[in-house]
N, C-alpha and C positions, 0 to 999 in steps of 0.2 A: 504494500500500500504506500510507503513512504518513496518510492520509486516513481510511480505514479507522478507524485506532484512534483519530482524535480525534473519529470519529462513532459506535466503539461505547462510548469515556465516555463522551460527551455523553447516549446512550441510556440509561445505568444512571443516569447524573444523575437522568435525566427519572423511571423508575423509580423510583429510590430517592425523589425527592420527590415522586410520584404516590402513593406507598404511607404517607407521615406522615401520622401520625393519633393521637389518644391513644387509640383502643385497637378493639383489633377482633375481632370472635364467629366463630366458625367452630361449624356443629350439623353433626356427626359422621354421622347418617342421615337426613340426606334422604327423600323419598318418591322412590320409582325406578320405572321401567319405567311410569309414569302411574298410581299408586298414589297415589291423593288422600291429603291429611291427614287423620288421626283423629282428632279433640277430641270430649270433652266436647258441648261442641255439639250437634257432630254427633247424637251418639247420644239426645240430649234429642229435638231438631229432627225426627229420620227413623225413631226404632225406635217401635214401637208394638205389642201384645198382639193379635195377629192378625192381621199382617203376613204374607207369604207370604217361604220361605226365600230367594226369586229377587229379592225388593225389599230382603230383609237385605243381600243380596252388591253388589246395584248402590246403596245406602246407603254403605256400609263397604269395600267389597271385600272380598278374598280373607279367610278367616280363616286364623290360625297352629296352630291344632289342631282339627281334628275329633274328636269320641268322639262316645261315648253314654252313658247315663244305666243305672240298672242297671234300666230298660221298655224298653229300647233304644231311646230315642227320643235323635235328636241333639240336641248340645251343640255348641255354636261359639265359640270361643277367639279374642280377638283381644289380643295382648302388643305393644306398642308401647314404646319405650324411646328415647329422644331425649339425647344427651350436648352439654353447649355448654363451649366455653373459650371465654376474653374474657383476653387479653393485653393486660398496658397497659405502657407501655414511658415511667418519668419523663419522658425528656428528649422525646417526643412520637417518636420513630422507632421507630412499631410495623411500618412499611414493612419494614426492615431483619431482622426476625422471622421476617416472611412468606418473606424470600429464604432461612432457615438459618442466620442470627446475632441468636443473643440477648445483649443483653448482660447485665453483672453486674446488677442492683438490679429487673432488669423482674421485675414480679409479675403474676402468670396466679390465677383460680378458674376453678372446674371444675362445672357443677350438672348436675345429671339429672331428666329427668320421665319418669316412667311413666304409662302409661294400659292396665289388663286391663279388658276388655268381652267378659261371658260371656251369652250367648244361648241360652235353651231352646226347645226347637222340642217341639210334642205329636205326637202319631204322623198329621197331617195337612202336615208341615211346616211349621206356620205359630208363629209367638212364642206360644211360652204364657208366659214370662220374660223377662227380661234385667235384666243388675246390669253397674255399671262402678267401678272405683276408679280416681283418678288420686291422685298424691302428685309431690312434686317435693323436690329435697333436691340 
């Protein structure tokens, strides 16, 4: 039993100085379920003006709103939104953070990007449009 605990210090040892570093990002959404990233790019690289609505989905994937137009033709919504913190910790123990103690003087920002990518489809389904804004702040 007394072996025990001088092998799980030894392990939070290893931990704790596995984990220094000056400083470290964590992005809050992820792409999930195999939901590729959206950029800019992207939409440059794959969207195009007579596109079929089948090549817009396997481009982009899924979109976050469906409507229609007031011809009823659809519209495709895609809102993306990406949050990053970056902790940086003076004394170089951003490790000790990660486990639930921060200490006094560690300074954290915070930024966001957005990216909405809106696609018009004409009453054959195919891109008669598409417009994107990204912004970051």
């Amino acid at each position: 039993m007394r072996g025990f605990g001088v092998v799980a210090i030894g392990e939070l040892a290893v931990l704790a100085l596995a984990g220094c570093s000056a400083n470290t990002q964590t992005v809050l959404r992820p792409p999930e379920n195999g939901e590729q990233r959206l950029t800019v790019g992207t939409v440059q690289r794959e969207i195009h003006k007579g596109m079929a609505a089948a090549g817009v989905a396997e481009a982009l994937g899924a979109p976050n709103i469906v409507t229609t137009d007031e011809q009823g033709r659809e519209v495709w919504i895609y809102d993306r939104i990406a949050t990053e913190r970056v902790y940086v910790d003076e004394s170089g123990y951003a490790g000790l953070i990660l486990m639930g103690y921060a200490r006094q003087g560690a300074a954290s920002s915070v930024s966001q990007r957005t990216l909405t990518v809106i696609v018009k489809f004409d009453g054959e389904k195919r891109v008669r449009d598409y417009a994107y804004h990204a912004s970051r702040f």
